[in-house]
C-alpha positions in Angstrom: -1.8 2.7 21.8 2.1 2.9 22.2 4.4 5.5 20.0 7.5 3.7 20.7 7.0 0.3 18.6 10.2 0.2 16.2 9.1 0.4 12.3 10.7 -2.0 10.1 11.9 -0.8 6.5 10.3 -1.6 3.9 12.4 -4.0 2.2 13.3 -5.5 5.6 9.2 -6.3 5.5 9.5 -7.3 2.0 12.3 -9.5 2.8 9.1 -11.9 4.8 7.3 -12.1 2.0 7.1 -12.2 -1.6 5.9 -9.7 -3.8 2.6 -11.5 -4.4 1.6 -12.3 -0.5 2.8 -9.0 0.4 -0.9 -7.5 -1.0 -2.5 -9.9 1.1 -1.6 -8.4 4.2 -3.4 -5.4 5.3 -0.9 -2.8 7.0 -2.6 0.6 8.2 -1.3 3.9 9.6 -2.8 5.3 12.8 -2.2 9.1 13.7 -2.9 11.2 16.4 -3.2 14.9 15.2 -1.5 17.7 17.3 1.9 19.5 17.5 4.2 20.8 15.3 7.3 18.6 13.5 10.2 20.1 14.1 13.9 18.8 13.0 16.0 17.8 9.8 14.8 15.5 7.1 17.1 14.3 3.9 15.2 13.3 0.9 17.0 10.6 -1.2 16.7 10.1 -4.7 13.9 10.4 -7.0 11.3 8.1 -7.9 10.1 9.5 -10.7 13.7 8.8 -12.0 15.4 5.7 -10.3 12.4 3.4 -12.0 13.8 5.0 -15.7 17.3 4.7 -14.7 17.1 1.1 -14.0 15.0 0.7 -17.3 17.9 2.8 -19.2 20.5 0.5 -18.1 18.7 -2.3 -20.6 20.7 -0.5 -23.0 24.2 -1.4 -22.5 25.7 -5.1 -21.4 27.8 -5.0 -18.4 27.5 -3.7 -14.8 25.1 -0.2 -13.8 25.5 1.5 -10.6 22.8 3.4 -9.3 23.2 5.8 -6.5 21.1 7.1 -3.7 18.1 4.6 -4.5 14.8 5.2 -2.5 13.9 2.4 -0.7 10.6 1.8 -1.8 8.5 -0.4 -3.4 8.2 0.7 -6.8 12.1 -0.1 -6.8 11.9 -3.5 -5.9 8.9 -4.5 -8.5 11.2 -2.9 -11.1 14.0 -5.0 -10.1 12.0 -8.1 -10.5 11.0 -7.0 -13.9 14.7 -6.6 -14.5 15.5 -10.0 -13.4 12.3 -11.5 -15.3 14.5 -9.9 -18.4 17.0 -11.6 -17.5 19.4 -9.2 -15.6 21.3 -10.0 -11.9 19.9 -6.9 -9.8 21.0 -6.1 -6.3 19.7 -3.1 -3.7 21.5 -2.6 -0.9 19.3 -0.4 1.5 22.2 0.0 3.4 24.1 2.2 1.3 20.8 3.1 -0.8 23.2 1.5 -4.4 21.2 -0.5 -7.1 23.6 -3.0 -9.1 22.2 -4.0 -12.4 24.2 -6.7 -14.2 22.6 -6.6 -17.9 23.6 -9.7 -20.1 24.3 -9.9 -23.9 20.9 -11.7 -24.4 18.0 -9.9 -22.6 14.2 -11.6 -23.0 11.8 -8.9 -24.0 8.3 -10.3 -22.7 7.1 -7.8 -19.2 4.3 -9.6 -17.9 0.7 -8.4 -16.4 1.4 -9.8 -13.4 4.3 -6.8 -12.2 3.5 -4.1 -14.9 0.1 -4.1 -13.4 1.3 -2.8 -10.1 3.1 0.1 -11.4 2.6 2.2 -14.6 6.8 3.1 -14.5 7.3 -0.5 -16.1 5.8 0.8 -19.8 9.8 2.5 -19.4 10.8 -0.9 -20.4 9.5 -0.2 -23.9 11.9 2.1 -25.8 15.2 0.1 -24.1 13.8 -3.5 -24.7 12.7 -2.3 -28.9 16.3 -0.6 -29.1 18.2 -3.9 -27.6 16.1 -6.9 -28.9 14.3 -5.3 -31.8 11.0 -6.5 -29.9 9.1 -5.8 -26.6 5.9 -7.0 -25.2 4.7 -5.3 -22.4 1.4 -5.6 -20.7 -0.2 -2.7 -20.4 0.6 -1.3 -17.4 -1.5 -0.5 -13.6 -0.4 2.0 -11.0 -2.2 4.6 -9.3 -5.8 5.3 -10.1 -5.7 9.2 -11.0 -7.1 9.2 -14.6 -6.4 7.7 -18.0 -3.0 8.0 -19.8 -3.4 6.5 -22.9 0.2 5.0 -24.7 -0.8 6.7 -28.3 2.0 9.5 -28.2 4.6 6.2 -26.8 3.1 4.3 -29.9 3.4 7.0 -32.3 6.9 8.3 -31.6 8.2 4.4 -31.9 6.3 3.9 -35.5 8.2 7.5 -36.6 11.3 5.5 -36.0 10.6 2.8 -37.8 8.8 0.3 -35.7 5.6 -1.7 -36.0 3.6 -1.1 -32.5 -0.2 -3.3 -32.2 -2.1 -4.2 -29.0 -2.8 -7.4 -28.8 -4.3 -9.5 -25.8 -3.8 -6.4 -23.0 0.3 -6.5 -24.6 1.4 -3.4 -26.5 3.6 -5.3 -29.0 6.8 -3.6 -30.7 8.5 -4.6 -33.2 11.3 -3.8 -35.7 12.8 -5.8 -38.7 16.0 -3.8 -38.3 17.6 -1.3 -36.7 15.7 1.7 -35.8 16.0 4.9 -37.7 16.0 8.6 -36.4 12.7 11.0 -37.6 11.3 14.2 -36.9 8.7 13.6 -33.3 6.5 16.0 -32.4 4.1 15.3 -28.9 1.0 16.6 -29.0 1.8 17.3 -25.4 4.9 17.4 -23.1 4.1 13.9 -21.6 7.0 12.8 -19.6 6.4 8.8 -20.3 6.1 9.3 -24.1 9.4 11.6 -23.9 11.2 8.7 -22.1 10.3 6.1 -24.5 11.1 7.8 -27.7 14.5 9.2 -26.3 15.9 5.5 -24.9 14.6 4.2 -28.4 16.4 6.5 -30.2 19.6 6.7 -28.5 21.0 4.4 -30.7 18.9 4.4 -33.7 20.4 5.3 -37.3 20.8 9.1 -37.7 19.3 12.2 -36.1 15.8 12.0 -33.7 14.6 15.5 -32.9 11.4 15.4 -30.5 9.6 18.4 -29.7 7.4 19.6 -27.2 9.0 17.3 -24.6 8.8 17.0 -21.3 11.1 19.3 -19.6 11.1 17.8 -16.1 14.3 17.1 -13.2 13.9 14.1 -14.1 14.1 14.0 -17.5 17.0 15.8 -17.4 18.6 13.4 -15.0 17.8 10.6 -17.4 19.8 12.5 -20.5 22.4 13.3 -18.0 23.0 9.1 -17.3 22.6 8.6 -20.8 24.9 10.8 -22.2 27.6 9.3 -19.6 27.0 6.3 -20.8 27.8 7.3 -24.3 24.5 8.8 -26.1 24.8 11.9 -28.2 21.7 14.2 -26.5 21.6 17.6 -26.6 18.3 20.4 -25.1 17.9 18.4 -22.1 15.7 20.9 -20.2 14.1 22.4 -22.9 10.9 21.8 -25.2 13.3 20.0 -28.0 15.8 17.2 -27.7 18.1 16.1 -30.8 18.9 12.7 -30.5 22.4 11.5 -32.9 22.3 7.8 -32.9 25.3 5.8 -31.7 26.5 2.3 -32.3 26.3 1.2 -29.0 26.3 2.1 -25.0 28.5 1.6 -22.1 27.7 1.0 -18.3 28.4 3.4 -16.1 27.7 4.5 -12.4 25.1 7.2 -11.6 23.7 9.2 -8.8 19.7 9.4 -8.9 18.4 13.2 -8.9 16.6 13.9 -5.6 13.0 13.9 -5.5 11.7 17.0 -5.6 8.0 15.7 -4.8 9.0 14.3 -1.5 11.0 17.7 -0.2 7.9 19.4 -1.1 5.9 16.9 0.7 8.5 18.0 3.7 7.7 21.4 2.8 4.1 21.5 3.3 4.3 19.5 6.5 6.2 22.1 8.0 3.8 24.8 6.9 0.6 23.0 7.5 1.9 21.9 11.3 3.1 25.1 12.3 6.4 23.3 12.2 10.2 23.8 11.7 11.6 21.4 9.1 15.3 22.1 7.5 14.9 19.1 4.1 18.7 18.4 2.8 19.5 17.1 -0.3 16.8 19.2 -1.8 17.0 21.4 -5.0 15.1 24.6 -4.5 15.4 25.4 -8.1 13.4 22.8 -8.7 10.6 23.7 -6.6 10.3 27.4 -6.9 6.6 27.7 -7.5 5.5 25.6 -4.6 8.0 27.2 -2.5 6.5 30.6 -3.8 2.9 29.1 -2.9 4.4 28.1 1.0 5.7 31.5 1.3 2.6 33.3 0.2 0.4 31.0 2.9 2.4 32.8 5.4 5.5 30.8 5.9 9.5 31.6 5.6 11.5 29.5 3.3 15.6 29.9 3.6 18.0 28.4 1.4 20.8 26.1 3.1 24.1 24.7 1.9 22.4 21.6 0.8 18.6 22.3 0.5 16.3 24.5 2.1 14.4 25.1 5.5 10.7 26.0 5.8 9.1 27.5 9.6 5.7 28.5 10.3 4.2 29.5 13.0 0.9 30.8 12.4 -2.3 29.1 11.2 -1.4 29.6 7.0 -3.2 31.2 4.4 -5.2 29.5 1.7 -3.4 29.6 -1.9 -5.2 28.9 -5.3 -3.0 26.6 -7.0 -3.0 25.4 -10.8 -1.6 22.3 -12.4 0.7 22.6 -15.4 3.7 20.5 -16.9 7.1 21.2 -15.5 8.1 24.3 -15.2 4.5 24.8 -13.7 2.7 23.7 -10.3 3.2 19.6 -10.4 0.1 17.4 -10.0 1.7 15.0 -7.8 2.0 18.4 -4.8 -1.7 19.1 -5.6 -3.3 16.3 -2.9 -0.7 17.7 -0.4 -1.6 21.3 -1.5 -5.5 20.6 -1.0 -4.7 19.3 2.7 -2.9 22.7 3.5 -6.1 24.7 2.0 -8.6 22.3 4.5 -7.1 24.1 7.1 -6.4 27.5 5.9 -7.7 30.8 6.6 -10.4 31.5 3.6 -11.0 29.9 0.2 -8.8 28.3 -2.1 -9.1 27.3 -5.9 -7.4 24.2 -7.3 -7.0 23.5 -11.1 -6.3 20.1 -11.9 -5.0 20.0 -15.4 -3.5 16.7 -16.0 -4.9 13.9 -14.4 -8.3 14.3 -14.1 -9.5 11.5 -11.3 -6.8 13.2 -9.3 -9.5 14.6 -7.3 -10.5 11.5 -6.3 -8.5 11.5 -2.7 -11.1 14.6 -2.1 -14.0 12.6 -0.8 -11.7 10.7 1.6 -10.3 14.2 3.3 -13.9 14.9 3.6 -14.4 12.5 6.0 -11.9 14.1 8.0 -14.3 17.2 7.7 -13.1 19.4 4.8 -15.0 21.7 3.0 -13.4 20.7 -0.7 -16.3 21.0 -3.5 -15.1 19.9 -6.9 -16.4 20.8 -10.2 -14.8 19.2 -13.2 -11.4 19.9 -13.1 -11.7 22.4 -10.2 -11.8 22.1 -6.4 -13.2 25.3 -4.4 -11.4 24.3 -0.7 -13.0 26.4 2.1 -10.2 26.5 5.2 -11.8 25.3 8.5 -9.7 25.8 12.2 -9.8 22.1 12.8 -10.2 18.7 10.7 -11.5 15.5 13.0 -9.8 12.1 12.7 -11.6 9.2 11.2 -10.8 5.7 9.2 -9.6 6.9 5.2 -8.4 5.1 2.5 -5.3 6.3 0.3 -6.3 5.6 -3.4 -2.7 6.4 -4.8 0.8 7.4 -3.8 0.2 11.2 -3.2 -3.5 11.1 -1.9 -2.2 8.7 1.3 0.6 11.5 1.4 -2.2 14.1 1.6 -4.3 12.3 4.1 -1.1 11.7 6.8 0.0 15.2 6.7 -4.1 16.0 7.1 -4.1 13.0 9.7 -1.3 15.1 11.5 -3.7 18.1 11.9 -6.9 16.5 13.0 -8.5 16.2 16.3 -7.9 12.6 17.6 -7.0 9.6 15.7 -6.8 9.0 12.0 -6.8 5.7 10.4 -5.6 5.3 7.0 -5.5 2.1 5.1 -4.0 1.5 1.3 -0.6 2.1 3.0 1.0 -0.1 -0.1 0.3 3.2 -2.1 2.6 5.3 -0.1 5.5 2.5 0.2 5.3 3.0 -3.4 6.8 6.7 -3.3 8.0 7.8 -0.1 11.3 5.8 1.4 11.2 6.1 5.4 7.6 7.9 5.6 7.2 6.8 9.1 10.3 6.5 11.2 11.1 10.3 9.8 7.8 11.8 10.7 8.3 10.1 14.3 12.1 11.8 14.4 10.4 15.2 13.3 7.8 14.5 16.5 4.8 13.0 14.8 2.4 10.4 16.5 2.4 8.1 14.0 2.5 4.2 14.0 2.2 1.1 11.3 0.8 -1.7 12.0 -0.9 -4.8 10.5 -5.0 -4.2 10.9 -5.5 -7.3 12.8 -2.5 -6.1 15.3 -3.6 -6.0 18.9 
């Protein structure tokens, strides 16, 4: 088996096919554990934002820039919803730039056959109810980690005056005029719900005030694009936003945050590789308790000009780890956390408090032979000195992530199939492990 084939990018790949054939065709990863990564890695923009950027530009007619756009899938079934609404949306890999020209007259039906790819397109919502006074989405797919129900999305949007029923798998939204601020309060922080309340009420009549919002990067990120392009937003990073309606938003350009879930994918590979990885464009500041966690396994973490480097070289240390809304420990590091613990010295408990199929991904990295025992929404992860290759599947975006960098620390060859999943999050995954020194290769499963 050869290490040198050239990888493709994704939307090069995509470029073959359409969106629909492209699940017909079975790609897999192949890894041979062994050796440490070593080199420099630059994260681009977030995912976890870009898809809601893209959503937010619904609001205002004319030309959105995005910058520093992953180039993943989850960008490219967005952009088709876009165009499906009836916007003119360009992504040039090259220069990682999303165009988004948004007309006068926008359609407001998102159909099953893209929302149920990706759970991100329900973002349409609170744009498309603001614009048109309707939206129809179909209720949405994505990764298979647990239910999240749209009750808090529904509620906040009747608050401000809209009538919201599910009808034939379609939430339905409507309003008879134009959308009226209210007192919102989320029975908990949930980022989707806080995104669809705040782009509905951007320009709704009067004062919105929504507390116990989310409080994430990328929420902030979102109020920061939104308030350039004219909305009057203030507590962006805290529990409460107050929302003062205006008349009307402008286009503007905007660079995505950078996705603090991939550098602290980075992060771990380093650690759990013995490695030596320097991640730029990273914000430490919004990673301080996993970094904390990295540290405490046994590894040194030092700030740089533009992000931060992690070295380790010593088998790590197990860390208990606990799931909690931003500020806390995020969910979508726990699969990658988990990995780190299989090979740890001693025991390890992980709390999962958000997603609670999360855990999932666990009876694939046993095949690999970890010790992981779960127990509701706890995993006791007993450290073993080496994990053994075998075929695994990756059941969503973060659980393939979990099962390379496990794949990268197992005896012999490792063989892990649902690689659509990771296209969906990570931008480059395999030609930057290769740069860092991995032995790593994609190919289609019926590939000599």
């Amino acid at each position: 088996m050869s290490f040198t084939n050239p990888n493709l990018r994704f939307a090069d790949r995509l470029g073959k096919r359409s969106l629909n054939s492209y699940d017909e065709v079975v790609e897999i990863l192949k890894v041979v554990g062994g050796g440490r990564l070593v080199g420099e890695v630059r994260v681009t923009g977030a995912k976890n934002s870009v898809l809601k950027l893209m959503a937010a530009a619904l609001l205002a007619e004319g030309t959105t820039t995005l910058l520093d756009v992953p180039d993943i899938l989850d960008v490219e079934i967005m952009a088709e919803l876009l165009r499906r609404l009836g916007c003119e949306v360009s992504h040039d890999q090259a220069t990682s730039m999303v165009i988004i020209i948004v007309p006068a007259e926008l359609d407001h039906r998102a159909d099953y056959d893209l929302v149920r790819r990706m759970r991100a397109s329900i973002c349409v919502l609170g744009p498309l109810l603001a614009r048109c006074g309707a939206a129809e989405v179909a209720l949405p797919g994505g990764d298979n980690i647990g239910s999240r129900g749209l009750d808090m999305h529904v509620e906040g949007l009747i608050k401000l005056g809209a009538r919201a029923v599910n009808e034939h798998g379609y939430l339905i939204a409507s309003s008879q005029q134009r959308l009226r601020g209210d007192s919102v309060y989320l029975d908990f922080p949930s980022v989707g719900a806080t995104e669809t309340i705040l782009m509905a009420a951007v320009t709704a009549v009067g004062t919105t005030i929504i507390d116990n919002v989310a409080r994430e990067p990328e929420i902030v990120d979102i109020c920061t694009m939104l308030s350039a392009m004219g909305a009057n937003i203030s507590g962006a990073g805290t529990s409460t936003l107050t929302i003062v309606g205006v008349d009307a938003l402008q286009p503007v350009t905007h660079r995505t945050v950078p996705d603090r879930i991939v550098a602290g994918t980075w992060a771990v590979a380093a650690v759990i590789t013995q490695g030596d990885i320097t991640i730029r464009n990273a914000r430490v500041e919004h990673l301080e308790i996993a970094l904390e966690k990295l540290a405490t396994a046994g590894a040194t973490v030092t700030v740089v000009d533009d992000g931060f480097r992690v070295t380790m070289d010593q088998r790590p240390l197990s860390v208990d780890i606990v799931t909690l809304p931003y500020p806390g420990f995020p969910t979508d590091l726990q699969p990658q956390f988990i990995a780190l613990n299989a090979v740890a010295i001693g025991a390890a408990l992980v709390t999962e408090n958000l997603f609670e199929a999360r855990f999932r991904f666990v009876q694939e990295l046993a095949r690999l032979g970890a010790d992981v025992r779960t127990d509701g929404h706890h995993a006791l992860v007993r450290g073993r000195s080496q994990l053994s290759g075998a075929p695994v599947e990756a059941t969503d975006i973060r659980a393939g992530a979990g099962l390379v960098l496990a794949g990268l620390v197992a005896e012999g060859v490792t063989t892990i199939y649902g690689v659509s999943h990771i296209d969906r999050g990570y931008a480059e995954f395999v030609p930057d492990l290769q740069r860092l020194g991995a032995r790593i290769i994609r190919i289609d499963e019926d590939a000599d």
